[in-house]
DRENTI-923233 format. One record per residue (C-alpha): x, y, z. Coordinates in steps of 0.25 Angstrom, whole numbers, padded with zeros to 4 digits, always signed. Each point is the difference from the previous one (the first is absolute). Last residue first. Layout:
BEGIN
XYZ
...
END
This chain:
BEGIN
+0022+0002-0002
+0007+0014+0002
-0001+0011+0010
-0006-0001+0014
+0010-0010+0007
+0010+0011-0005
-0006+0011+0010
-0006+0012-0009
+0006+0013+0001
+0010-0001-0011
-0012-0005-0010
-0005+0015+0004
+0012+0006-0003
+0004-0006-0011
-0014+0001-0006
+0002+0016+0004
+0014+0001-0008
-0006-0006-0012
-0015+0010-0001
+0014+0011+0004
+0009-0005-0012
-0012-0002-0011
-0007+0014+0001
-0014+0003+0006
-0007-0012+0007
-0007+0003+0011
+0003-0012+0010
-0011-0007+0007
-0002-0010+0013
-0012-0007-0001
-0012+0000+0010
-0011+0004-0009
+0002+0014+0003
+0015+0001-0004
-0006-0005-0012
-0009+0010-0002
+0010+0011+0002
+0009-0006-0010
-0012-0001-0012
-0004+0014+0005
+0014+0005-0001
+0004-0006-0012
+0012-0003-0006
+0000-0015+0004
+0006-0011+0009
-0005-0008+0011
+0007-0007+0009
-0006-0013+0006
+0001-0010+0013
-0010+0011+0009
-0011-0003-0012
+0001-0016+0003
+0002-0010-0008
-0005-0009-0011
+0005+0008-0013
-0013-0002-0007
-0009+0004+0015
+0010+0012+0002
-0003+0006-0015
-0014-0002+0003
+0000+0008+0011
+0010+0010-0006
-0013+0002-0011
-0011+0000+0009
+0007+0011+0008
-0006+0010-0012
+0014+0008-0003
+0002-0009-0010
-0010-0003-0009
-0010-0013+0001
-0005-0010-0010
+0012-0010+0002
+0002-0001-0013
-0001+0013-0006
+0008+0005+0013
+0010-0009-0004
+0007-0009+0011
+0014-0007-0005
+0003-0012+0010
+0011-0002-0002
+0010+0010-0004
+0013-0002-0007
-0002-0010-0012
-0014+0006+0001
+0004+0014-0004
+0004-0004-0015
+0003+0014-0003
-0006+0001-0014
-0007-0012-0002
-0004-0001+0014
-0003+0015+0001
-0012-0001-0013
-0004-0014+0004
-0004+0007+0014
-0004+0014-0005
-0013-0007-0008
-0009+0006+0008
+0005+0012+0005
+0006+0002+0015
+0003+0003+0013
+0010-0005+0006
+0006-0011+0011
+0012-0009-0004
+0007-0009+0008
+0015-0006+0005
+0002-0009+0013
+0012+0002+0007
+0014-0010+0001
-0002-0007-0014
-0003+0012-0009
+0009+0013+0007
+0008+0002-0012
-0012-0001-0010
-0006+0014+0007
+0014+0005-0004
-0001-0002-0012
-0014+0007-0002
+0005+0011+0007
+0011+0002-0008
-0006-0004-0012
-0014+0010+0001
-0006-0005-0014
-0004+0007-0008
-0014+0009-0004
-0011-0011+0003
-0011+0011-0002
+0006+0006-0011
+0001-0010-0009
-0011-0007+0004
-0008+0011-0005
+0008+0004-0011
-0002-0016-0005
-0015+0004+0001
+0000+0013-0009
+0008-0008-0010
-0010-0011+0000
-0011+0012-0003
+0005+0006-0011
-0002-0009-0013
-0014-0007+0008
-0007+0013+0003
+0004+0010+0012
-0013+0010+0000
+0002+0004+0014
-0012-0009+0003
+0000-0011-0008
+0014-0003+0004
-0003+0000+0013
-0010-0009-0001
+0006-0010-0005
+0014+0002+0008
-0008-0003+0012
-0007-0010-0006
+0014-0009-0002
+0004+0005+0014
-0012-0005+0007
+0003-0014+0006
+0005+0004+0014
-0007+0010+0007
+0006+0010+0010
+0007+0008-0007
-0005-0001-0014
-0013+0008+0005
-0009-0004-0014
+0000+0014-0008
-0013+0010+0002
+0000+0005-0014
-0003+0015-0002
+0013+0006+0008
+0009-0005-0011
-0006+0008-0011
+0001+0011+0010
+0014-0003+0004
+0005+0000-0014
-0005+0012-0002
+0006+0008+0011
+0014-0006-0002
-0001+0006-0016
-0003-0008-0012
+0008-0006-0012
-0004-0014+0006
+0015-0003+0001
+0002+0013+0007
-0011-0003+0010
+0005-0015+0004
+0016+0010+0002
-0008+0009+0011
-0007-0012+0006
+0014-0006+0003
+0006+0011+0005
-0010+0001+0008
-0001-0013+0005
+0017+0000+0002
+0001+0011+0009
-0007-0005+0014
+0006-0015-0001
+0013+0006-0004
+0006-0012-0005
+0014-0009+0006
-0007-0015-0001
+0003-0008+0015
-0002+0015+0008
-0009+0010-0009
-0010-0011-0004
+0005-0013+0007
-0005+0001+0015
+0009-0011+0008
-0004-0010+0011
+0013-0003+0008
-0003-0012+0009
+0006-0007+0013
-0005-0013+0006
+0002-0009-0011
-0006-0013+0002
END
């Protein structure tokens, strides 16, 4: 049984993206495609009430449909939209962090809490190939739930099989932080790669030996 975990966010800490800068850059580059302005896009957007593709699983290819309709996004243009999509919302991978993460497999246990889009999981194992890492791997569009809701770090807990006092959580969100704290975890704001490392030291430090490792 492992009796310590580190349960990582991936947008913004495992995959380097401005999780508040890339949607609009990305709206702004959907628009020019069309060959209509930001305002425009959004209101043909805003006349379809798209499937919530964070908490469902099973949606993305109806997403996409109706999106497509809406904006005006036909056959020829609208692939290209969606591979910006995933494009930008993967961004690249975070290798330090990542490989460090993968120095610590065998003496801690390694998981994946975020919020997400249906479709994010085959999109991130094919780029990142997160579950050689991280197991388990909980997506909000699987689980049904969004972080910072304490069903989400309740489930993660149930899938690790520990407790919430055995497990750091890290992310670049206050809220997601502040919740988790809540819940009973330890948390760690995440905000460049050398401090998120030095305080998993730390906090690995301060464990007994009897409490890290299989």
């Amino acid at each position: 049984m492992v009796n310590a975990w580190i349960l990582f966010d991936i947008g913004g800490v495992l995959e380097l993206r401005d999780d508040d800068a890339w949607p609009v850059a990305y709206v702004a580059r959907c628009a020019d495609r069309l060959g209509i302005d930001v305002a425009e896009f959004e209101a043909r957007l805003a006349t379809v009430r798209l499937p919530d593709a964070g908490t469902r699983t099973g949606v993305e290819e109806q997403f996409w449909q109706l999106f497509g309709s809406a904006v005006g996004a036909g056959p020829q243009l609208l692939p290209a939209i969606r591979a910006d999509f995933w494009d930008s919302y993967c961004g690249v991978a975070n290798v330090e962090l990542i490989n460090f993460a993968e120095s610590l497999a065998g003496r801690i246990g390694l998981a994946i809490l975020s919020n997400s889009a249906d479709g994010a999981r085959e999109q991130e194992e094919r780029r990142f190939g997160f579950s050689k890492i991280f197991d388990p791997i909980c997506y909000s569009h699987e689980i049904g739930v969004n972080k910072p809701n304490p069903d989400a770090y309740r489930i993660a807990v149930e899938r690790m099989g520990t407790r919430p006092e055995s497990v750091l959580f890290i992310d670049d969100r206050i809220s997601n932080v502040d919740a988790a704290r809540e819940f009973g975890m330890d948390a760690g704001l995440h905000q460049d790669n050398q401090a998120t490392i030095s305080f998993i030291c730390s906090w690995l430090s301060g464990r007994s030996d009897g409490e890290i490792g299989r």
